[in-house]
N, C-alpha and C positions, 0 to 999 in steps of 0.2 A: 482545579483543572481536571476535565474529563474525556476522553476520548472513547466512543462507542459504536461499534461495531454493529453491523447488522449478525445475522443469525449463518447458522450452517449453511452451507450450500453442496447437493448432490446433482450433476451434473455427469455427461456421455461425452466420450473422442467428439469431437469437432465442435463440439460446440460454444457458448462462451459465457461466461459469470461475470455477475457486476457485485461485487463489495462496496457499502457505504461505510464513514467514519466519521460520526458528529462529534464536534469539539464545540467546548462550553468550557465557560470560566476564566476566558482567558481574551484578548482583541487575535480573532482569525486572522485576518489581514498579515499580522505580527510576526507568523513562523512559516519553518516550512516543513511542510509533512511527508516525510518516507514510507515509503512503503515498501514492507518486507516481510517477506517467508520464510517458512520450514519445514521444509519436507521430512517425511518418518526418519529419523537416527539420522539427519543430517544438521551442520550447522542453519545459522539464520543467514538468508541468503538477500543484498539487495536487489530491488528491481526498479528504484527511481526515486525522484523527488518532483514535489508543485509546490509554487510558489502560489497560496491560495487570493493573494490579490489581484494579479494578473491574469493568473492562471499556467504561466510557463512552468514549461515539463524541462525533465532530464531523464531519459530513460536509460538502463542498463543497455548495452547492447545487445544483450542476451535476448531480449525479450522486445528489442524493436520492431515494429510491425503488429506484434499481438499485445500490445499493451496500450490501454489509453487510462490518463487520469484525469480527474473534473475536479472544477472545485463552485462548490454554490456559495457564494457568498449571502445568499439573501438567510440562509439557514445553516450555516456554519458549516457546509457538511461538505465533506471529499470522497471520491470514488475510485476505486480502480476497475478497470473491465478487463478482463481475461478472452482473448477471440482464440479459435483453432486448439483448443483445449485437449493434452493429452493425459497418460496417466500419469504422466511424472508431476504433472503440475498437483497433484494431490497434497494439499501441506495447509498449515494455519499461515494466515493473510495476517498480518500487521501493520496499522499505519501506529506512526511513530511522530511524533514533536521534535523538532529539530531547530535547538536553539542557536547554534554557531552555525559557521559554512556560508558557503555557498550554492546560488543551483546549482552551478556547473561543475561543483565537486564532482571528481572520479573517486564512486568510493568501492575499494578493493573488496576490504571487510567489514564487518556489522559485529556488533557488540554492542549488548544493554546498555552500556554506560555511554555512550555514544548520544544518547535520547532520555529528555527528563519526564517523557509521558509516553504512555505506550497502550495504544488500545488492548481491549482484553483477549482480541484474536479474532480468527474466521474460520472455521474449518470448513476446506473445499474440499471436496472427493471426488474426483474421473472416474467413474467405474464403467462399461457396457454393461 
């Protein structure tokens, strides 16, 4: 099982990044994939979950309205889009494997063990 990230992302106040994360090795359809960050000396924060068959979302409340995820079934791959982009949002992007649950989990806290696959990251920067 793999989980692959696209690359760095440098980006300005307002504007918006899209992260990709192909997974391989495994039936897509199968799980469901979170997505989650970390900002500099802060813990791992979530921001949602897709259910890559359908496509239903669950998003944090936090981040409703500037967040959207996709999921491509024809090439395995899942995305998150970041709109209205500030500096706080600067942190490494993870999408994560999520074997148990539900979508509609409310999840408080994030913890590695939570997730048996975990992409290798994204680093997003806001800078002007």
């Amino acid at each position: 099982v793999q989980l692959v990230q696209s690359g760095a992302e440098l980006s300005y106040p307002g504007a918006s990044v899209k992260v990709s994360c192909k997974a391989s090795g495994y039936r897509f359809n199968n799980y469901y994939i979170d997505w989650v960050r970390q900002a500099p000396g802060q813990g791992l924060e979530w921001m949602g979950r897709i259910d890559p068959e359908d496509g239903e979302t669950n998003y944090a409340q936090k981040f409703q309205g500037r967040v959207t995820f996709t999921a491509d079934t024809s090439t395995s791959t899942v995305y998150v889009e970041l709109s209205a982009l500030r500096s706080e949002d600067t942190a490494v992007y993870y999408c994560a494997r999520k074997a148990t649950g539900a979508l509609r989990d409310e999840v408080v806290s994030v913890h590695r063990f939570d997730y048996d696959y975990w992409g290798q990251g994204t680093q997003v920067t806001v800078s002007s």
